[in-house]
C-alpha positions in Angstrom: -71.9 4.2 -12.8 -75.4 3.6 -14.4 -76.2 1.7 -11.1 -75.3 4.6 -8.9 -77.6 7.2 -11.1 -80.5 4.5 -11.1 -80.2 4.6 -7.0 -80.4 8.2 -6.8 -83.1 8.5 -9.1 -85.0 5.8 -7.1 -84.4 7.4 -3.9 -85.2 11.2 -5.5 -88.3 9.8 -6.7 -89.4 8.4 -3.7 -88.8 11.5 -1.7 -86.0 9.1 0.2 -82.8 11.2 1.3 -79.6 10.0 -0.5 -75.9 10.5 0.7 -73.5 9.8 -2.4 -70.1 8.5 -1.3 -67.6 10.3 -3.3 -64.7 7.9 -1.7 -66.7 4.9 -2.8 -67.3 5.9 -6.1 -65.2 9.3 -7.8 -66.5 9.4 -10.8 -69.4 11.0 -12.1 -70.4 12.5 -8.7 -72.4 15.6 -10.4 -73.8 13.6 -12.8 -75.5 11.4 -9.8 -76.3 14.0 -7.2 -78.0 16.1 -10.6 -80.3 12.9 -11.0 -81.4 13.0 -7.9 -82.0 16.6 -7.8 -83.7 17.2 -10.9 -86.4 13.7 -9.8 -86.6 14.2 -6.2 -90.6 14.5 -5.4 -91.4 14.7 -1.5 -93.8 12.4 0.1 -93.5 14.1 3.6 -90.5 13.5 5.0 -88.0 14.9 4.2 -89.7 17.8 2.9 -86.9 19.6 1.4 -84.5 18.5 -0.8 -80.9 17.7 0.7 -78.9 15.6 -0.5 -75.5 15.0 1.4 -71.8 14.5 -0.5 -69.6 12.2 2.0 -66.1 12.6 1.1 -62.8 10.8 3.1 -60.5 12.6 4.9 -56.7 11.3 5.9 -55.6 13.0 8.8 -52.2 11.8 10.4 -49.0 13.5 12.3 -46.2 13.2 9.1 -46.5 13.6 5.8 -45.2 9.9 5.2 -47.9 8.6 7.3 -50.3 10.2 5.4 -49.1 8.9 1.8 -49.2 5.1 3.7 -52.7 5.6 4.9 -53.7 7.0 1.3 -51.8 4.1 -0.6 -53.7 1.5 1.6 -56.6 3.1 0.8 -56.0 2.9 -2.8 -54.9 -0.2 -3.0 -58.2 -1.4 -1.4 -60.1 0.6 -4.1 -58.1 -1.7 -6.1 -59.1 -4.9 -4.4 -62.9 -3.9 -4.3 -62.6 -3.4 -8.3 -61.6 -7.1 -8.6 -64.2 -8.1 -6.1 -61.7 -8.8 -3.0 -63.0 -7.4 0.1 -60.1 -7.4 2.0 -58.9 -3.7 3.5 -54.9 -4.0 3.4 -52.3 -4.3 6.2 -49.6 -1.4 6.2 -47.2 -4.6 6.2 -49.2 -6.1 3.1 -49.2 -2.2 1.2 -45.2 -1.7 1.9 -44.5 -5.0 0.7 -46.5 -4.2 -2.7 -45.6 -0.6 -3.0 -41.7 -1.8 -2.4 -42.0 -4.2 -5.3 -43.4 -1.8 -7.6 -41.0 0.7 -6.8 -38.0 -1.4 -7.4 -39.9 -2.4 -11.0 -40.3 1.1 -12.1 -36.5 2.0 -10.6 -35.2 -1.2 -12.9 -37.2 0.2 -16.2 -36.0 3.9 -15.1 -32.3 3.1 -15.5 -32.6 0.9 -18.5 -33.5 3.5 -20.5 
């Protein structure tokens, strides 16, 4: 996180405009955005402060669609954290979520 509020203070302080990507990083978003408020100093352009919030919508025709969509894009956050770059296949995200489901199933009943 302490990179993300060093970057907007950078940018606030160099009168640069700053988008914070809430789907990159959800934590601490009003911490950062604060930062970069509270140092921004204009040097022309832009002249007013405005900094822009981009957020990710999922947007699909069934509801089942939509929890695929949002588990592959979870499971990519996931992969980013342990410094894979690969964006999972619905096939690759089934296959996980299937195992996992079964696990949790197998410990639901032994109890």
């Amino acid at each position: 996180m302490e990179n993300y509020n060093f970057l907007s203070k950078e940018k606030a302080q160099n009168g640069i405009s700053y988008v914070f990507g809430h789907f990159i990083n959800n934590k601490e978003g009003k911490k950062i955005i604060n930062t970069y408020i509270r140092n921004f100093k204009s040097k022309g352009f832009p002249k007013k402060l405005n900094p822009i919030i981009a957020v990710s919508v999922i947007c699909s025709e069934t509801s089942r669609e939509i929890e695929d969509i949002a588990l592959s894009n979870l499971l990519w956050g996931i992969n980013i954290a342990k410094g894979e770059k690969e964006i999972p296949s619905m096939k690759k995200v089934k296959k996980k979520y299937s195992i996992k489901k079964k696990i949790l199933s197998k410990k639901e009943k032994s109890k």
